[in-house]
VEXVOKE-852761 format. One line per 8 residues: for each residue x, y, z of N, C-alpha, C, O. Coordinates in pm, 1 decimal, decimal comma. Atoms other than C-alpha are relative to their C-alpha. Layout:
BEGIN
X Y Z X Y Z X Y Z X Y Z; ...;
end
This chain:
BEGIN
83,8 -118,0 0,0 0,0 0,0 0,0 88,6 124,8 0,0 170,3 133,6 91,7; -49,5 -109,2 -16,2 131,4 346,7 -89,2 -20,7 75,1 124,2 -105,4 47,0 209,1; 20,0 -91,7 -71,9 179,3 617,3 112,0 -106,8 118,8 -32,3 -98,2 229,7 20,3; 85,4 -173,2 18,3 -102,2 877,4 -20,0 -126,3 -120,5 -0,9 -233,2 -77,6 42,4; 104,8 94,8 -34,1 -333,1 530,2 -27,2 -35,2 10,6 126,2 -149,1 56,5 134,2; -29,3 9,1 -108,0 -277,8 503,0 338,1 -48,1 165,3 70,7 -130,7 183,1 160,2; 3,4 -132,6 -28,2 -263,1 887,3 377,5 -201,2 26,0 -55,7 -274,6 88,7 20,7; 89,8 32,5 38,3 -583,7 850,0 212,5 -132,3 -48,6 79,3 -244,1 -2,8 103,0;
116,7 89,4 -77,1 -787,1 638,9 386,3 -12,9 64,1 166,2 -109,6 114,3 223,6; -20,5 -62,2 -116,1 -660,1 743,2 708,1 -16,6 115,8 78,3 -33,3 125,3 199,9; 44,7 -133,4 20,8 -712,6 1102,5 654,8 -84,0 47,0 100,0 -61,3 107,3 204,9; 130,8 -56,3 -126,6 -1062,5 1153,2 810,6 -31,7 -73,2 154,5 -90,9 -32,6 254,5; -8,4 6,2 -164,3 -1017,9 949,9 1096,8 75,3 47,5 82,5 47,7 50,5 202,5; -84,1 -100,1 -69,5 -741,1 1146,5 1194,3 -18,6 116,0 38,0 18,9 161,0 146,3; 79,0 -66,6 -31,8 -931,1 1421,0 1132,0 -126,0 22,3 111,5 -184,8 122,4 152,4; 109,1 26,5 -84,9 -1173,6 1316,8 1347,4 30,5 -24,1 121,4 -25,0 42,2 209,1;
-28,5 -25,4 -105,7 -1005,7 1203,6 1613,8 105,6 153,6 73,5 140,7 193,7 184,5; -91,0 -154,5 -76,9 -798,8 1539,9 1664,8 -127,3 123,8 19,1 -118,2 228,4 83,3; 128,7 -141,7 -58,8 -1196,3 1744,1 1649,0 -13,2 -64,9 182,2 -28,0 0,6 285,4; 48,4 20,1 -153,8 -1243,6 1488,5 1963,4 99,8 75,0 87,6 67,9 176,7 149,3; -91,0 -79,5 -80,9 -942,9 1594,4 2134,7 -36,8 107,0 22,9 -63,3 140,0 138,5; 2,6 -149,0 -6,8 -997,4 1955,9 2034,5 -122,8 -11,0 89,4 -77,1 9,5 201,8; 144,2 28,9 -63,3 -1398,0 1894,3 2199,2 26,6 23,4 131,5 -17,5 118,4 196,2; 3,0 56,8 -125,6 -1265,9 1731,3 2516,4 40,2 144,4 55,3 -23,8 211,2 136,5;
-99,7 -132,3 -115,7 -1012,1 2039,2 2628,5 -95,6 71,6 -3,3 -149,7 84,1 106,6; 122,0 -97,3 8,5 -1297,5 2288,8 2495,0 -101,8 -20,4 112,4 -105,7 66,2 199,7; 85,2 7,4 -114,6 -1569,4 2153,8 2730,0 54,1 -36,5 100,6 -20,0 -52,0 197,7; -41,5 -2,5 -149,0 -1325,1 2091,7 2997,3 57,5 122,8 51,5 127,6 120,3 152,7; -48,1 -116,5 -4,0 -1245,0 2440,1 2988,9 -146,3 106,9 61,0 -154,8 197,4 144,0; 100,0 -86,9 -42,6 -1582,3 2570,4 3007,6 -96,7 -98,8 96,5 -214,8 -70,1 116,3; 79,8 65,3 -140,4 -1691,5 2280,0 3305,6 -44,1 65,1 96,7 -155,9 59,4 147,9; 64,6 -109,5 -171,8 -1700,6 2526,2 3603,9 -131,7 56,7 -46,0 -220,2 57,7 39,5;
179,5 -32,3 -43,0 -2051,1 2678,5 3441,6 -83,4 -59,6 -61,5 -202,5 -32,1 -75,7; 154,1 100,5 -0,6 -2211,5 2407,5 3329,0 7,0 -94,5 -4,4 -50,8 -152,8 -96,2; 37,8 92,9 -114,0 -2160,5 2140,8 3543,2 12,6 -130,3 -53,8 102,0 -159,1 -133,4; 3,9 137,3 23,9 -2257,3 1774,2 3514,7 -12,3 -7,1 -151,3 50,2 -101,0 -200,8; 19,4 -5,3 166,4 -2369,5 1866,9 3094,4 155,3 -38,3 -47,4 184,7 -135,4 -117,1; -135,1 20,2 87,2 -1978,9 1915,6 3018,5 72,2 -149,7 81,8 166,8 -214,1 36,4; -110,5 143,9 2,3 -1866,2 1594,3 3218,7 -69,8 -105,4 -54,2 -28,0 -219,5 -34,2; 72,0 99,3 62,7 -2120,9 1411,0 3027,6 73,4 13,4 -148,6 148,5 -73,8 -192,2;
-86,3 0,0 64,9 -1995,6 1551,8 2740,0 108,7 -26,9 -79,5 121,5 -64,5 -196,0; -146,8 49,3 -55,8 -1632,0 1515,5 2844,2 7,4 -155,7 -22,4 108,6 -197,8 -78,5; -28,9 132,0 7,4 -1696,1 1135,5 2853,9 -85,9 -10,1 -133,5 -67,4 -120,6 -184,5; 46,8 105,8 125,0 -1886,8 1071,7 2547,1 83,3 71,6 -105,8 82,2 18,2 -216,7; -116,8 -19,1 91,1 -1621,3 1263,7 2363,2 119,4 -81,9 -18,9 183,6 -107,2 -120,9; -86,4 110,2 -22,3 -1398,0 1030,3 2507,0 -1,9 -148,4 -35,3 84,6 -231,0 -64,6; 62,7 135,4 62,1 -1577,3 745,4 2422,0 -5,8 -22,0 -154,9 20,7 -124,6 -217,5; -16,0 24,7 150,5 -1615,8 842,3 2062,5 183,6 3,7 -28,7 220,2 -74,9 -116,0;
-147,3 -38,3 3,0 -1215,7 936,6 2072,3 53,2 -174,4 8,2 133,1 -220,0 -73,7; -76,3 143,9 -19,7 -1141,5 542,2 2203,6 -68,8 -86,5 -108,0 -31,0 -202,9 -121,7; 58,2 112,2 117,7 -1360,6 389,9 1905,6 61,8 44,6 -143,1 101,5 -14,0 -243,9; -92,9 -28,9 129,9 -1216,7 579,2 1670,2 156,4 7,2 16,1 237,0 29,8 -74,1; -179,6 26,9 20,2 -858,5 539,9 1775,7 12,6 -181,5 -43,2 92,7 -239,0 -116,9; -2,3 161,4 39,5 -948,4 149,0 1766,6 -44,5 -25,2 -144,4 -32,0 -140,5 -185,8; 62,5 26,0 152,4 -1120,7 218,9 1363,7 193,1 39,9 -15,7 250,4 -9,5 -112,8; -126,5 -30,4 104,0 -738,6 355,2 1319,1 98,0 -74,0 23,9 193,6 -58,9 -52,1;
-87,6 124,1 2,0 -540,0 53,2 1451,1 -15,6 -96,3 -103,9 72,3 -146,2 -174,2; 54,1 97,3 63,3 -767,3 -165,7 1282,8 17,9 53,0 -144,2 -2,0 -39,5 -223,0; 19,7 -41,3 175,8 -746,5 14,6 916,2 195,9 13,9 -50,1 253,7 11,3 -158,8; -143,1 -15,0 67,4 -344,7 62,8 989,3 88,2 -154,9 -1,2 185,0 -193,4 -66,7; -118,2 129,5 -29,3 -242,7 -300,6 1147,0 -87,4 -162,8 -121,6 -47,4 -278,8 -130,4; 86,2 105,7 54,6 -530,9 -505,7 904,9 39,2 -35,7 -134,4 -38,3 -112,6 -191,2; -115,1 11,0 161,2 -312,0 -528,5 568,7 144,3 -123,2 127,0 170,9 -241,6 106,1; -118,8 69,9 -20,7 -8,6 -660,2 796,1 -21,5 -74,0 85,2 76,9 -135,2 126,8;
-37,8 85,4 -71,1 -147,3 -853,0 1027,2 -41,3 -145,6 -77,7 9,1 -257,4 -67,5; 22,1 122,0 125,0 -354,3 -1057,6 720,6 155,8 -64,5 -17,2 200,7 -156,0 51,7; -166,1 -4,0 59,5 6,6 -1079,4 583,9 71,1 -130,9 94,2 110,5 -244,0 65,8; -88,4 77,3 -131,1 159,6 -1215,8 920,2 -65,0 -141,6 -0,4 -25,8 -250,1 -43,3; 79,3 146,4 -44,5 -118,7 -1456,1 1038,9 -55,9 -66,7 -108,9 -36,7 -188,3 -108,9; 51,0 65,5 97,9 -304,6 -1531,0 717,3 -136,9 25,7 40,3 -162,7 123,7 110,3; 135,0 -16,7 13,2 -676,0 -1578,2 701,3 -98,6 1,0 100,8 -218,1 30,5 102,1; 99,8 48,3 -139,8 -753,6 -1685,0 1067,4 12,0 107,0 65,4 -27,4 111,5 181,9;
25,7 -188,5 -115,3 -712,0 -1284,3 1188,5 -69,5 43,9 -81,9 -57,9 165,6 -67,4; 119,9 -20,5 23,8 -1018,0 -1251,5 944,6 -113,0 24,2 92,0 -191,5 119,0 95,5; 112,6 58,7 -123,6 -1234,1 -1406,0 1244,0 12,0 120,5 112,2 -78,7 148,0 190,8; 1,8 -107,4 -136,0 -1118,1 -1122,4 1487,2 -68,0 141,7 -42,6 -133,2 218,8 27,7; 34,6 -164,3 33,4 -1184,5 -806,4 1272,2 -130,7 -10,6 58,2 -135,7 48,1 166,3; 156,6 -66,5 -35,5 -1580,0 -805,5 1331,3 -1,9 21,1 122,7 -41,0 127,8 170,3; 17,9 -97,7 -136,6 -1534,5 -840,3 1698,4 59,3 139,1 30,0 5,2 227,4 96,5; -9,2 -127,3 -36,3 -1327,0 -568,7 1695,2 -42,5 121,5 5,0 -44,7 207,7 92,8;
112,2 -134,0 67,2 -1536,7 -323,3 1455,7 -115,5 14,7 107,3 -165,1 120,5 146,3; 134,8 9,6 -116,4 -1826,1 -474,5 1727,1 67,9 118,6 110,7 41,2 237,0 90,1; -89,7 -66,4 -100,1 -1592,9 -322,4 2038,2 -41,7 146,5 -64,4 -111,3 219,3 6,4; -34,9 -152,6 38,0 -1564,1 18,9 1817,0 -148,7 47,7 -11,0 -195,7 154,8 27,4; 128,9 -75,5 -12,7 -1908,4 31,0 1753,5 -99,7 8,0 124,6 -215,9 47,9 132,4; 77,5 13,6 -197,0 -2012,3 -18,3 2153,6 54,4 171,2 10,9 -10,6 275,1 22,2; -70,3 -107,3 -57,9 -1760,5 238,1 2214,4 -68,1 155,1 -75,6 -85,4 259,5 -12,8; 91,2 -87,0 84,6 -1948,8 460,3 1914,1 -85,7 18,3 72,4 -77,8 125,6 132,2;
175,3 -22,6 -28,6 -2322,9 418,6 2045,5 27,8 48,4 98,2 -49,7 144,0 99,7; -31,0 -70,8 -167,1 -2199,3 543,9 2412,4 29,2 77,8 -4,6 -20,7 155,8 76,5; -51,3 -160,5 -5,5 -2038,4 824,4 2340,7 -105,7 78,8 -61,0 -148,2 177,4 -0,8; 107,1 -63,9 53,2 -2309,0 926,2 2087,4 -152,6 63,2 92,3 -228,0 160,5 92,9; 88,1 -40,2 -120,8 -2524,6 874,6 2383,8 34,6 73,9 83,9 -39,4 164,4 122,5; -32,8 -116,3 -120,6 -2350,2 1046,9 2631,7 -0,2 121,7 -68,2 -42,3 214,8 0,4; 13,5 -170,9 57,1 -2335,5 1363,3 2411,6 -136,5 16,1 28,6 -172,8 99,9 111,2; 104,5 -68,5 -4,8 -2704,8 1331,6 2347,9 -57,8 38,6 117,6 -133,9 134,9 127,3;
82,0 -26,0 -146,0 -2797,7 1295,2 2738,1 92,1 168,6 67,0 60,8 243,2 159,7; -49,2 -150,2 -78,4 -2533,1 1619,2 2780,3 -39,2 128,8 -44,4 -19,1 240,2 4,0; 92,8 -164,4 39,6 -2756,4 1855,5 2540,9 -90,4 -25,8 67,8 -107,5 87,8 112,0; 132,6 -3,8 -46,9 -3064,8 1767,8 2708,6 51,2 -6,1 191,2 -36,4 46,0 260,2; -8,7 14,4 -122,5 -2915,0 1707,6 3083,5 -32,7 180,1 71,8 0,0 281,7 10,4; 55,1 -99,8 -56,7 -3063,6 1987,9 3332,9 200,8 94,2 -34,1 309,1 48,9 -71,2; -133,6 -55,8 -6,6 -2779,4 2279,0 3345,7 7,1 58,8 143,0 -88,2 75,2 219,1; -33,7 -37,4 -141,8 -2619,4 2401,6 3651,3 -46,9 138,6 62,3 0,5 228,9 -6,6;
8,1 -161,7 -54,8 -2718,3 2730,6 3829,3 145,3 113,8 11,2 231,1 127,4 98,4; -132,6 -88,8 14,1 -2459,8 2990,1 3716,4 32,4 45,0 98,9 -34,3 140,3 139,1; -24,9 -50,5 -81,0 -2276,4 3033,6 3986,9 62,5 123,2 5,0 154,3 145,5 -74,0; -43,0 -115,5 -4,2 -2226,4 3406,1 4124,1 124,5 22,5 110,5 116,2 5,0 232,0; -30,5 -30,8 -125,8 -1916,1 3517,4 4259,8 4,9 76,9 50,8 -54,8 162,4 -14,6; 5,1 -80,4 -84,7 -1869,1 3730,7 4513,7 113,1 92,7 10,7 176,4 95,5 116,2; -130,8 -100,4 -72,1 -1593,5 3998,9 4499,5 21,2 16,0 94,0 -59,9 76,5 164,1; -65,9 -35,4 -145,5 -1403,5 4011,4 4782,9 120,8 119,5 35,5 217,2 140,3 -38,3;
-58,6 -118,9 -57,0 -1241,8 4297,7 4959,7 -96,6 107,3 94,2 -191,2 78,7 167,5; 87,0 -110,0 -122,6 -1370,5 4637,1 5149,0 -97,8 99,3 -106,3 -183,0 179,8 -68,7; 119,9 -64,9 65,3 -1546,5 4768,2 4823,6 -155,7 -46,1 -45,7 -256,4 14,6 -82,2; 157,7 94,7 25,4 -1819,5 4470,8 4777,2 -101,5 57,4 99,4 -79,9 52,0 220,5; 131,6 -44,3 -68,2 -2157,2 4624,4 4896,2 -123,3 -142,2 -36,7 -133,5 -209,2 -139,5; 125,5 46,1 16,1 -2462,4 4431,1 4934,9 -72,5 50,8 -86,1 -68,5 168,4 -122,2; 75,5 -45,5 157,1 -2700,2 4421,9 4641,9 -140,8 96,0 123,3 -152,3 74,5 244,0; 105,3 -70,1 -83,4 -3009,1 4661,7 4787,0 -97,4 -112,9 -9,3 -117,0 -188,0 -104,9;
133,1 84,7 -36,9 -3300,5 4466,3 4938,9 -130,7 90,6 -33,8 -155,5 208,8 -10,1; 124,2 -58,0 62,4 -3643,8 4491,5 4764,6 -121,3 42,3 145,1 -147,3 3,6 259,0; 91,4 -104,0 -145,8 -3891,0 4719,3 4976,8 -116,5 -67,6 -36,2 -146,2 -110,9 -147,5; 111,9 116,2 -73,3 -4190,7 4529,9 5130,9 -74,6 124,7 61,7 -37,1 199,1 152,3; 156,4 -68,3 -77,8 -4511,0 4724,5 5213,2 -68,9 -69,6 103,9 -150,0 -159,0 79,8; 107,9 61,6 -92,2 -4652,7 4638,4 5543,7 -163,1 -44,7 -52,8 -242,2 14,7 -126,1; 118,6 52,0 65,9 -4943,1 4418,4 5493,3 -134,3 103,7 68,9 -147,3 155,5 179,8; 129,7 -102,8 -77,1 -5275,9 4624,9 5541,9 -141,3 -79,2 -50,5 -164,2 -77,8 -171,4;
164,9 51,5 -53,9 -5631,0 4458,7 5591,9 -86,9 58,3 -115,6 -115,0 178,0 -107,7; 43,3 -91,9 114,3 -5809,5 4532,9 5249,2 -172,5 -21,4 5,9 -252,3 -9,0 -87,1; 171,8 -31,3 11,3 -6180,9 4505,6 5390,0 -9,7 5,1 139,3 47,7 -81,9 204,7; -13,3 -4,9 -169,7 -6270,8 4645,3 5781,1 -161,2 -46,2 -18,8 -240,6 -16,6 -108,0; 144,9 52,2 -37,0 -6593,3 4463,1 5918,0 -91,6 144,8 50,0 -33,4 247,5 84,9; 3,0 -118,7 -28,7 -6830,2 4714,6 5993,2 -79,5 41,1 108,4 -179,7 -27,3 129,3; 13,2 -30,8 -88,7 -6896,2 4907,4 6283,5 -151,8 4,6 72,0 -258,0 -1,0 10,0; 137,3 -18,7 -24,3 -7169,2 4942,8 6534,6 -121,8 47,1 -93,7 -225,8 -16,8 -109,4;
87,7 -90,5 77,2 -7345,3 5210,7 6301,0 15,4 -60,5 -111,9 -20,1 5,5 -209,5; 65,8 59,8 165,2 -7350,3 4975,3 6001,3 122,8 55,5 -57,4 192,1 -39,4 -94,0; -106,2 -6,6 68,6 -7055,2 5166,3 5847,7 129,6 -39,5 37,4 145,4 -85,5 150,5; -79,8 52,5 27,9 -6719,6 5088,5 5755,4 79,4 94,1 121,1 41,2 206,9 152,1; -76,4 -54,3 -116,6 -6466,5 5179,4 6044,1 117,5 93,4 -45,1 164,1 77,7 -158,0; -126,3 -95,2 86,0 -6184,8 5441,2 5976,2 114,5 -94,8 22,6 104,3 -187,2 103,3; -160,6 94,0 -35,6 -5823,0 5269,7 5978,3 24,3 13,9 -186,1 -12,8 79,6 -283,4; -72,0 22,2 164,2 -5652,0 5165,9 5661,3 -64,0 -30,7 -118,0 -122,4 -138,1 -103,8;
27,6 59,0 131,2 -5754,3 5108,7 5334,7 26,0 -83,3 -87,6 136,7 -61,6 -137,0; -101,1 107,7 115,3 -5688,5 4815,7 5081,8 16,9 99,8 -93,3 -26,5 214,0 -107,9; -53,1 -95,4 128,2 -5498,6 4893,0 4765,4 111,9 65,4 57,4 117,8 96,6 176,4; -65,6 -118,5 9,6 -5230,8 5098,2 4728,1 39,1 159,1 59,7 25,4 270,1 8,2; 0,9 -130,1 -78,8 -5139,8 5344,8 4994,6 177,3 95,6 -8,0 288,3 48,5 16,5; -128,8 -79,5 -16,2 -4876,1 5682,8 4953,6 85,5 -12,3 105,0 35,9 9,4 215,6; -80,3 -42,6 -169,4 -4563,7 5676,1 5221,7 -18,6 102,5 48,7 -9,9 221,1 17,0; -10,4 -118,9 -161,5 -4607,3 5823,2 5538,7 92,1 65,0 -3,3 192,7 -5,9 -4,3;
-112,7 -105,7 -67,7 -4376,6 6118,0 5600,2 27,1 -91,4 147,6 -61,0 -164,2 193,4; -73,3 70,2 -73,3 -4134,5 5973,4 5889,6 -71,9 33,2 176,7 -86,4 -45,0 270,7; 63,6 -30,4 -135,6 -4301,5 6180,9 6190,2 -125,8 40,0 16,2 -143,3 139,4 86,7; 138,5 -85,4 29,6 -4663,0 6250,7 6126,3 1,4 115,1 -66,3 -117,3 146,7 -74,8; -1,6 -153,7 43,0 -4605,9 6587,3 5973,6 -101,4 -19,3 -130,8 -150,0 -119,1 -183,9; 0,2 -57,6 142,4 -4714,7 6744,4 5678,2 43,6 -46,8 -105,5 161,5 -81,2 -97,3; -109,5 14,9 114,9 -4629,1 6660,9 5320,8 63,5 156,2 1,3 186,1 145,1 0,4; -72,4 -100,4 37,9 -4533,4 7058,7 5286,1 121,3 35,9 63,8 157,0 146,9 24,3;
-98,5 -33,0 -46,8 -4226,6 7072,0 5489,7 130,2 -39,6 -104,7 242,8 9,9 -100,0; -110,9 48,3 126,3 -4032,9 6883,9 5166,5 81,8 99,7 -40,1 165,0 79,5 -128,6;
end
């Protein structure tokens, strides 16, 4: 077998296994924000990476080992292709369960030092009673109102002192 035969054939699985590689570092790079997805990922990249390094033993050592042994290392190739294609369907799977797996809650951090302030806390309206039972005289009792009431000035006063 030539060398551009060989170069040839060999080509796209080489290709292929150097996108897995490139894959693996990529989503192990961006693991910290999203979690269990990239080590699912991470392993079914890996998984396709070990079936296709075993399609490129098998396509480089299957000319010479015919050669060597003769016809009875016929009988082994299918289990092996079997092996590569286990190692295929798993990884294929583990990718698909790592697009669909829940994603992690982006974790926030926290600057540290003496300039980090607390984020402001959302303002809470005392609860107020939005129907008063009603009084001796049949009407409605004075006190609060439901709905939507203006802030109180801080000491009883006036609004005009603003």
């Amino acid at each position: 077998m030539s060398f551009l035969n060989i170069l040839t054939n060999l080509l796209p699985t080489l290709v292929t296994a150097l996108l897995l590689v490139v894959g693996i570092v990529l989503i192990g790079m961006n693991r910290r924000h999203v979690g269990r997805a990239a080590t699912l990922g991470m392993s079914g990249c890996g998984l396709l990476l070990i079936g296709t390094l075993i399609n490129l033993v098998l396509a480089i050592l299957t000319q010479t080992l015919i050669e060597s042994y003769g016809s009875s290392m016929l009988a082994a190739l299918p289990f092996a292709y079997l092996i590569s294609s286990l190692f295929h369907l798993a990884g294929i799977g583990l990718l698909i369960w790592a697009v669909v797996a829940r994603r992690a809650a982006p974790r926030q951090e926290r600057p540290q030092g003496p300039g980090w302030q607390q984020p402001p806390q959302p303002y809470h309206q005392p609860y107020q009673q939005p129907y008063q039972q009603p009084g001796p005289q049949g009407g409605p009792q004075p006190g609060p109102q439901g709905g939507w009431q203006p802030p109180q000035p801080p000491h009883g006063g006036d609004q005009s002192g603003y």
